[in-house]
C-alpha positions in Angstrom: 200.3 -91.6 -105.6 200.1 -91.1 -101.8 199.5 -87.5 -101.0 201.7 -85.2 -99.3 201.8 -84.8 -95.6 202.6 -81.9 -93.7 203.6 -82.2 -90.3 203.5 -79.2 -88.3 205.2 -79.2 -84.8 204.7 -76.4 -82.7 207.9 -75.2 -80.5 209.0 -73.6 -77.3 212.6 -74.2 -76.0 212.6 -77.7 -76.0 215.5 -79.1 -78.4 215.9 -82.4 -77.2 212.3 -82.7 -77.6 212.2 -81.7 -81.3 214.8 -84.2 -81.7 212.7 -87.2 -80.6 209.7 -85.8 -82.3 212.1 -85.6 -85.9 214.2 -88.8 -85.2 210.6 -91.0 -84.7 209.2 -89.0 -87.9 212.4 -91.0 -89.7 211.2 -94.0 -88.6 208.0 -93.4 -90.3 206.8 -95.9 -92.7 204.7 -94.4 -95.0 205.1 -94.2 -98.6 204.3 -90.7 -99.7 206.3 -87.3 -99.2 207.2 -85.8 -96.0 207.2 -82.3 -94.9 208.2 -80.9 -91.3 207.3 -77.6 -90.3 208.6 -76.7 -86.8 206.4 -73.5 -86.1 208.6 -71.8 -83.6 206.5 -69.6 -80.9 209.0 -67.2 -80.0 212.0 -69.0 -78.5 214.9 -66.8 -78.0 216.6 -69.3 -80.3 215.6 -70.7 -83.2 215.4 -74.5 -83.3 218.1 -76.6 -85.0 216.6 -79.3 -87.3 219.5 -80.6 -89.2 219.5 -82.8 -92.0 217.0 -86.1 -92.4 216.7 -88.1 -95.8 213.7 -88.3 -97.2 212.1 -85.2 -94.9 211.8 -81.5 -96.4 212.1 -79.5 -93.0 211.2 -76.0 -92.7 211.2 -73.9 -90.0 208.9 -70.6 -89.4 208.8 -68.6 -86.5 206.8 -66.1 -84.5 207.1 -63.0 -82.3 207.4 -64.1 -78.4 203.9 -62.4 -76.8 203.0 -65.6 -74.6 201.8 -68.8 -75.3 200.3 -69.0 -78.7 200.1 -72.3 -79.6 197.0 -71.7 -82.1 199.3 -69.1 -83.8 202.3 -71.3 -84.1 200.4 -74.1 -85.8 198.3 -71.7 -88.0 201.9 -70.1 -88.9 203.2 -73.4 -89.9 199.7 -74.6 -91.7 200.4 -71.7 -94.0 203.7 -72.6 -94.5 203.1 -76.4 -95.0 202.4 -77.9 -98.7 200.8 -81.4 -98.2 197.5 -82.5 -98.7 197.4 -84.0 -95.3 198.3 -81.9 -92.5 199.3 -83.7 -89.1 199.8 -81.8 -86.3 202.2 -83.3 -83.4 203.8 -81.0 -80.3 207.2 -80.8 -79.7 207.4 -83.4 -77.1 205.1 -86.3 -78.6 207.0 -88.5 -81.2 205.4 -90.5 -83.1 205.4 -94.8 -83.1 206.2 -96.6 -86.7 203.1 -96.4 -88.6 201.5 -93.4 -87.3 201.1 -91.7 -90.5 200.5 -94.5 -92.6 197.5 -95.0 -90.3 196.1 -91.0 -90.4 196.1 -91.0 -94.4 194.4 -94.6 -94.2 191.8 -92.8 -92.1 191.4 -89.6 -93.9 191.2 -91.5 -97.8 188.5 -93.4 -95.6 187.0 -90.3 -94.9 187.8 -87.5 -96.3 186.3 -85.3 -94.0 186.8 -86.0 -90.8 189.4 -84.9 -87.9 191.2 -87.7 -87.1 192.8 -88.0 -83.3 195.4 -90.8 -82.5 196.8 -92.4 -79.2 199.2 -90.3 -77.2 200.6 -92.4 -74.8 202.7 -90.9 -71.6 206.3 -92.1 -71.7 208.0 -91.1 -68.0 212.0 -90.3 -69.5 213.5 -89.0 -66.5 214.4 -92.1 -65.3 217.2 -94.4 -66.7 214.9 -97.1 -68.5 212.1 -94.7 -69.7 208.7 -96.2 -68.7 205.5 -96.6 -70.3 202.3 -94.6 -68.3 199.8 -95.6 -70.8 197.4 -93.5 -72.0 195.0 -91.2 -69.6 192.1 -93.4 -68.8 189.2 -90.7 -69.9 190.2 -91.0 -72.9 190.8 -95.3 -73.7 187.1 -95.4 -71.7 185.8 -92.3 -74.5 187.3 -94.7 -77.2 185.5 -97.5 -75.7 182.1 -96.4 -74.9 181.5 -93.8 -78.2 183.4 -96.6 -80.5 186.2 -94.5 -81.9 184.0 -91.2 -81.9 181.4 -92.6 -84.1 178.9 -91.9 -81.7 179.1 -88.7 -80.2 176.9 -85.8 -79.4 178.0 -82.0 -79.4 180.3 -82.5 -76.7 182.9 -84.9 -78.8 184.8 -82.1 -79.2 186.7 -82.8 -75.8 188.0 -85.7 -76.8 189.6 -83.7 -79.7 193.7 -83.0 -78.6 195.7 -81.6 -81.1 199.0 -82.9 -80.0 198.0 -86.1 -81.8 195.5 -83.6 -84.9 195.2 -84.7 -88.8 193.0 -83.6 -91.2 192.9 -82.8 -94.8 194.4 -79.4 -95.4 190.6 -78.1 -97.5 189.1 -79.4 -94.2 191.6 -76.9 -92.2 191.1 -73.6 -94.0 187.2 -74.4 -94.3 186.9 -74.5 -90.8 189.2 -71.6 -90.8 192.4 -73.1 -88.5 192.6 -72.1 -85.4 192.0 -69.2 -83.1 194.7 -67.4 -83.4 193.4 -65.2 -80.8 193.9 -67.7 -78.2 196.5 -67.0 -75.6 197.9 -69.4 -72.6 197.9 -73.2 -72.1 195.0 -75.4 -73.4 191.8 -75.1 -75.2 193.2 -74.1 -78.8 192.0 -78.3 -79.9 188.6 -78.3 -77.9 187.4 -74.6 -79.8 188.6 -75.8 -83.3 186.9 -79.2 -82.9 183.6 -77.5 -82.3 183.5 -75.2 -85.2 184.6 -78.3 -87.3 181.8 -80.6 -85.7 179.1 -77.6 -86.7 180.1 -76.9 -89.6 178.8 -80.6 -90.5 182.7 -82.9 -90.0 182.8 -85.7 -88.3 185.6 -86.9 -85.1 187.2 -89.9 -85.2 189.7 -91.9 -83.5 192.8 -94.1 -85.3 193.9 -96.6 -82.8 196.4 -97.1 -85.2 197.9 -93.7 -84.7 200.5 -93.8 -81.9 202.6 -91.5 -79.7 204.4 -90.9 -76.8 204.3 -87.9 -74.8 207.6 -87.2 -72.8 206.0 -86.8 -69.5 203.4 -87.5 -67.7 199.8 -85.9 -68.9 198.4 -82.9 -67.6 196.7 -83.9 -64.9 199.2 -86.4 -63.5 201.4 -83.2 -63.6 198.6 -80.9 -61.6 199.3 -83.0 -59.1 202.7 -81.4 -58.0 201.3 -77.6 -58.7 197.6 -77.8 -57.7 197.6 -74.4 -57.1 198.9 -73.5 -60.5 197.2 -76.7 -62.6 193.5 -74.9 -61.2 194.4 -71.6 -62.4 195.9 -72.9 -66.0 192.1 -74.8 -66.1 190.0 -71.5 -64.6 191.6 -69.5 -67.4 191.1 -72.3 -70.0 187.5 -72.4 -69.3 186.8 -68.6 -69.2 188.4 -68.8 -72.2 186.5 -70.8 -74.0 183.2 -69.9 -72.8 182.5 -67.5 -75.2 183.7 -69.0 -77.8 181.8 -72.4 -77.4 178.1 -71.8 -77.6 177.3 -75.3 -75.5 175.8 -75.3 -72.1 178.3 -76.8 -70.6 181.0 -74.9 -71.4 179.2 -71.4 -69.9 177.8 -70.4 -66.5 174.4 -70.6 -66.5 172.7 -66.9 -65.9 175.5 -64.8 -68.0 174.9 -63.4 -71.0 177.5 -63.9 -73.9 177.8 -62.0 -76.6 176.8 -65.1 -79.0 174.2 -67.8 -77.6 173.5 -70.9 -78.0 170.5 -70.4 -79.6 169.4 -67.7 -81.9 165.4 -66.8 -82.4 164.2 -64.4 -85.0 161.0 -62.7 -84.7 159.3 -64.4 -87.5 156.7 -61.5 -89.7 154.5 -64.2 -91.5 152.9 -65.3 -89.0 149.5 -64.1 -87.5 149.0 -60.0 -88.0 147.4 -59.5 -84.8 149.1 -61.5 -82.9 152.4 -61.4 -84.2 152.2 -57.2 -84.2 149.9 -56.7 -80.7 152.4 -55.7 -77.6 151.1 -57.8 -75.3 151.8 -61.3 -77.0 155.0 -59.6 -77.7 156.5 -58.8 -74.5 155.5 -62.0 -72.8 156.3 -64.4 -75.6 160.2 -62.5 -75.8 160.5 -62.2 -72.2 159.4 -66.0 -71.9 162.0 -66.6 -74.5 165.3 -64.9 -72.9 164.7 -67.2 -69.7 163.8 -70.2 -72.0 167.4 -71.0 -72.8 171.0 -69.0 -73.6 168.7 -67.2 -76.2 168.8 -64.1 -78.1 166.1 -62.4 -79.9 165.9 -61.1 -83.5 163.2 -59.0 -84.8 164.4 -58.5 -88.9 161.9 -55.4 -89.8 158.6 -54.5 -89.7 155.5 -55.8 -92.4 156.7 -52.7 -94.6 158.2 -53.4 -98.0 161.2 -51.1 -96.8 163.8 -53.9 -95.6 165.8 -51.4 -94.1 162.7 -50.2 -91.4 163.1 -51.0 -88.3 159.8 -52.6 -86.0 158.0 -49.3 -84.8 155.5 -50.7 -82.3 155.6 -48.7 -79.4 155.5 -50.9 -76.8 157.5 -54.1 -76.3 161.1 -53.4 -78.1 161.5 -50.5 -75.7 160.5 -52.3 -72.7 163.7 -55.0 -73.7 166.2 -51.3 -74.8 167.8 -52.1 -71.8 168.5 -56.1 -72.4 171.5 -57.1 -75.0 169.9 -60.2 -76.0 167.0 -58.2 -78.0 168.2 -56.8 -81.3 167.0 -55.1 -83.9 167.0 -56.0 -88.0 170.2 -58.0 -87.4 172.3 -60.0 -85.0 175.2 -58.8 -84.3 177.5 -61.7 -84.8 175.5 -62.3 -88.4 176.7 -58.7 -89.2 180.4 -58.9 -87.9 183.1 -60.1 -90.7 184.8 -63.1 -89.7 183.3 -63.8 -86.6 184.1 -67.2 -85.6 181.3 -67.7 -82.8 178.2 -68.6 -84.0 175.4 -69.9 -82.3 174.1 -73.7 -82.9 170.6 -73.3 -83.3 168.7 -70.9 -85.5 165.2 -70.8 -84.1 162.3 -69.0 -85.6 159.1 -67.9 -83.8 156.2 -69.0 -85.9 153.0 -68.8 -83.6 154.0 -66.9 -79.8 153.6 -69.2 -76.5 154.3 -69.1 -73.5 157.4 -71.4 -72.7 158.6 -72.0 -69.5 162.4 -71.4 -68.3 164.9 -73.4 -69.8 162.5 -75.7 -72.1 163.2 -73.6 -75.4 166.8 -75.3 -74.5 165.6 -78.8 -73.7 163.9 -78.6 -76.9 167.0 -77.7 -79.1 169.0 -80.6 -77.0 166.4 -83.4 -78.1 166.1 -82.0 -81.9 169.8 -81.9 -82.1 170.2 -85.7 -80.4 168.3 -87.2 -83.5 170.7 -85.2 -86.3 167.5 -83.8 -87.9 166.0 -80.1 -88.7 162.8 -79.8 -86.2 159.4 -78.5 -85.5 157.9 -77.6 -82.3 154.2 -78.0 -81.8 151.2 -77.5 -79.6 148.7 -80.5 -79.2 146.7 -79.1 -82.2 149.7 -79.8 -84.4 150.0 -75.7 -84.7 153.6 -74.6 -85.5 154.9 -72.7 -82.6 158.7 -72.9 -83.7 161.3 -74.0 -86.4 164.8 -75.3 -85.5 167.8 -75.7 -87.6 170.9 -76.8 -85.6 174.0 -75.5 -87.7 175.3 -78.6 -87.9 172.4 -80.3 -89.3 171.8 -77.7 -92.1 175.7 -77.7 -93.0 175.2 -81.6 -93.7 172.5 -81.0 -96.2 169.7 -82.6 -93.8 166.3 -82.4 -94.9 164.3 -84.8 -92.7 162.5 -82.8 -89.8 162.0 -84.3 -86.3 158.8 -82.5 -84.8 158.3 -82.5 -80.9 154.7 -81.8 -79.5 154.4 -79.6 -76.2 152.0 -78.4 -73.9 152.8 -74.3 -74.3 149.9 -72.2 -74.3 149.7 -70.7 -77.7 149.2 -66.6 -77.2 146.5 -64.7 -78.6 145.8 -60.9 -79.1 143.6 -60.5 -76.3 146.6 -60.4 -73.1 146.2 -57.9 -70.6 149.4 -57.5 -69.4 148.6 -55.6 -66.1 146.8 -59.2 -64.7 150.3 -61.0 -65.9 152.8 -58.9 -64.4 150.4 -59.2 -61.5 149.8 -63.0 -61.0 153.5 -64.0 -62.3 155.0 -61.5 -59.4 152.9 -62.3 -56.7 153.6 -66.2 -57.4 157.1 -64.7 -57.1 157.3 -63.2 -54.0 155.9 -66.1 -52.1 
């Protein structure tokens, strides 16, 4: 028996709209059940949906405080009863054979999020014309073959106009941010947790439909103005909320980082406990990368003490990136944000700014857990991307580099000298 899907369409004001999306959700040909959920976000109005054979339409709806598209379609997610949810706004209906094609992708593989073809249909004029689909996306289809083959940036090509997945995968990955207000980035941040948390992206050419309207950035070229502050607030939006480089400013600190080191305790006493290798080896770390720095407890068998030397942690009280026994996005119920690289400190070096990053980058390229290590094959760190260790990897891809392994012997006094005087110059 084909499983149920649940189509959730998330609404705003736009009747004849709904109407196009519901009368090419008729047309469908797929052979299993059909349930519409029109999620309404706040219209003064509710929606009218009438009466379709073979559809079982509901319609749920939501206080007006803005535009709250996550909300609406986590509202009608709850709401919805298939197996299959496929998400569709309220002004993209849906070509003969769309669903057929997303439950053909998804009994494929189970899995994945599966993003179809949203063509741009221009309607205001008497013959509507076609407008194609936006060309970043046919060349992404093109060059990463259907989203096999992306890194941790495939989440862009993620839209959830055109959305499916199964409905486990949904609630795993915990819907969307509901806390998300104003146009855009609602698809891009649940894409990302998905891709960490070990799914996969793909594209179903098969999976066609047309947009009334031009896309976005045909239409930013009437407003300008307001098209660059829609985007502005989009990406200030999500960068704390998406860990990756490319989505932050360089230089800020976040709340959650990219990359996540922990002080590790087993390694050498005297150097792992001497101040010195301490204060260089964390303060090399904070401008190796978007890194915070963990240190769990001291050698004592109390888990609960906190590390009592002296010296370094108070030189770093003053810097939010150093904590103490626990970081605070580990300790925080529900936090969403996570960081995409667990790193552990197993030997202190001396690594130069930005290369901690570089590092993570090439170790998360080849899909494996990693190892970086000095010349002498010494340990100096463990990663574990996220996503990596959510897919049950084992393999371990070790990189060798030339960063000078610390001993207990640094005088810190001739470091702070040489390093500021190089500096100043």
């Amino acid at each position: 028996m084909m499983p149920t899907v649940s189509v959730v369409v998330p609404y705003y004001c736009n009747q004849e709209g709904l109407n196009a999306v519901l009368t090419g959700l008729t047309r469908q040909d797929y052979a299993g059940p059909i349930q519409v959920v029109v999620a309404d976000d706040g219209s003064p109005a509710a929606p009218s949906v009438g009466t379709h054979d073979g559809m079982d339409i509901t319609v749920v709806r939501q206080a007006d405080h803005g535009f709250r598209a996550a909300a609406a379609r986590n509202l009608g997610a709850a709401a919805a009863t298939g197996e299959v949810l496929a998400f569709l706004d309220g002004d993209t209906v849906p070509r003969p054979g769309y669903l057929t094609a997303v439950v053909a992708a998804l009994q494929a593989e189970p899995g994945v999020l599966v993003v179809g073809s949203r063509t741009h249909v221009d309607v205001s004029v008497e013959l509507p014309r076609d407008l194609g689909e936006p060309e970043w996306l046919a060349a992404a289809w093109v060059a990463t073959e259907d989203l096999r083959h992306v890194d941790h940036t495939g989440f862009r090509y993620v839209i959830s106009a055109v959305l499916s997945c199964r409905r486990e995968v949904f609630e795993t990955v915990g819907g969307f941010d509901a806390s998300m207000a104003g146009y855009g980035g609602e698809d891009w941040e649940f894409a990302w947790r998905a891709h960490q948390a070990g799914h996969d992206l793909r594209h179903q050419p098969g999976a066609v439909a047309e947009h009334r309207g031009a896309d976005w950035g045909a239409r930013s070229l009437t407003e300008p103005d307001l098209a660059r502050r829609e985007k502005n607030a989009e990406s200030l939006r999500l960068a704390t909320r998406i860990t990756h480089p490319t989505m932050r400013k360089a230089g800020v600190v976040y709340p959650v980082p990219d990359i996540s080191v922990q002080w590790n305790p087993s390694g050498p006493p005297d150097v792992m406990d001497d101040d010195g290798t301490v204060a260089l080896a964390v303060g090399d770390l904070l401008a190796a990368g978007d890194v915070h720095v963990t240190f769990p407890r001291t050698r004592g068998d109390d888990v609960s003490e906190q590390w009592s030397a002296a010296g370094p942690p108070a030189l770093f009280d003053a810097d939010p990136r150093v904590h103490r026994v626990t970081a605070p996005w580990e300790s925080a119920e529900g936090n969403r944000v996570q960081p995409r690289f667990d790193v552990e400190v197993r030997h202190p070096c001396r690594v130069p700014p930005g290369e901690l990053q570089a590092a993570c980058e090439a170790i998360a390229a080849s899909d494996e857990l990693g190892e970086i290590v000095d010349r002498t094959g010494r340990v100096l760190f463990t990663v574990t991307p996220r996503r990596a260790k959510a897919r049950g990897v084992t393999d371990v891809h070790r990189l060798i580099r030339s960063w000078t392994a610390l001993a207990a012997d640094v005088r810190l006094e001739d470091v702070f000298r040489e390093e500021g005087t190089a500096g100043a110059q």
